[in-house]
C-alpha positions in Angstrom: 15.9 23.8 12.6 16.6 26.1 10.0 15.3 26.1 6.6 18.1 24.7 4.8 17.8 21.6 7.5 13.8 21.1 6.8 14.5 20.8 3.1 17.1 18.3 3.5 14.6 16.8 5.6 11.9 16.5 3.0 14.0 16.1 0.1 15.5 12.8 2.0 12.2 11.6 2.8 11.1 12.3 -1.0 14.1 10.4 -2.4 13.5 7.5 0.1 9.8 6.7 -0.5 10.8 6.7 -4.7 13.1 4.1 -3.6 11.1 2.6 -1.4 7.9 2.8 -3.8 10.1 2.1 -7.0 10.4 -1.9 -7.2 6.5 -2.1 -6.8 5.5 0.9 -9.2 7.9 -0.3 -11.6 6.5 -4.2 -11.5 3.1 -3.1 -11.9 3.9 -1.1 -15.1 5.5 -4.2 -16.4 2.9 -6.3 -15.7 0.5 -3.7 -16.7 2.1 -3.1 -20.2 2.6 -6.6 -20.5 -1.4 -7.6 -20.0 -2.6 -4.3 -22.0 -0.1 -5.8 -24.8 -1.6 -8.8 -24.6 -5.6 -7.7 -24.6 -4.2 -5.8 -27.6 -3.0 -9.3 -29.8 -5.9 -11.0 -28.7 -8.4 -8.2 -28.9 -10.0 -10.0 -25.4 -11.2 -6.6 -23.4 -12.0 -8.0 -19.9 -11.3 -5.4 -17.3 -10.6 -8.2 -14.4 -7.9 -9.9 -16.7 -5.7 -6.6 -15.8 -6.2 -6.3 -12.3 -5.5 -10.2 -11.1 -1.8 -10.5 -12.6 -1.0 -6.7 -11.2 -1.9 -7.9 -8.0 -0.1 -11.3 -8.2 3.4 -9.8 -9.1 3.2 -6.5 -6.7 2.4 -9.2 -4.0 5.5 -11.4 -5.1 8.1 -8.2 -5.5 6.6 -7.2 -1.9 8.4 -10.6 -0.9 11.3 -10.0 -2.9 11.8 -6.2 -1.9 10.8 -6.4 1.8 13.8 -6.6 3.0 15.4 -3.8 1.1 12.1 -1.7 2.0 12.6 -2.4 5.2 16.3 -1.5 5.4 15.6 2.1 3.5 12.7 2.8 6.0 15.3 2.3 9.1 18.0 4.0 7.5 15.7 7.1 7.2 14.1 6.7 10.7 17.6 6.6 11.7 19.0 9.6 10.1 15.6 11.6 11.1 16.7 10.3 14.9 20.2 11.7 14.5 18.9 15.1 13.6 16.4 15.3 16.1 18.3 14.1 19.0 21.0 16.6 17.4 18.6 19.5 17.3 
């Protein structure tokens, strides 16, 4: 492989886990913003109030996003097959 090839590697493998990682990271800032918003009105500072909803919605967008996941993660296992069965 030349050099060119390995950083088309790694920049598709880069570009694939932010999609991959994306839906989660981006529900747990919500959530996150949303509960820090809320300790904020109230002015109730419990440190476990933040970590229980985080964990509730990352859990229920992994159900939601599995499948897409799933179907980015085989697309890039695919496309890494093609260039090693190429090489």
């Amino acid at each position: 492989m030349s050099g060119a090839e390995i950083l088309d590697v790694a920049r598709d493998g880069v570009y694939t886990l932010l999609l991959v990682a994306g839906p989660l990271m981006l529900v747990a800032l919500l959530v996150g913003l949303g509960v820090a918003l809320l300790q904020a009105l109230t002015q109730v500072q419990e440190l476990t109030l933040v970590f229980v909803p985080k964990i509730v919605a990352m859990f229920l967008a992994l159900l939601v996003a599995l499948p897409f996941m799933a179907a980015m993660l085989e697309g890039y296992m695919a496309r890494i097959t093609v260039k090693i069965i190429g090489s």
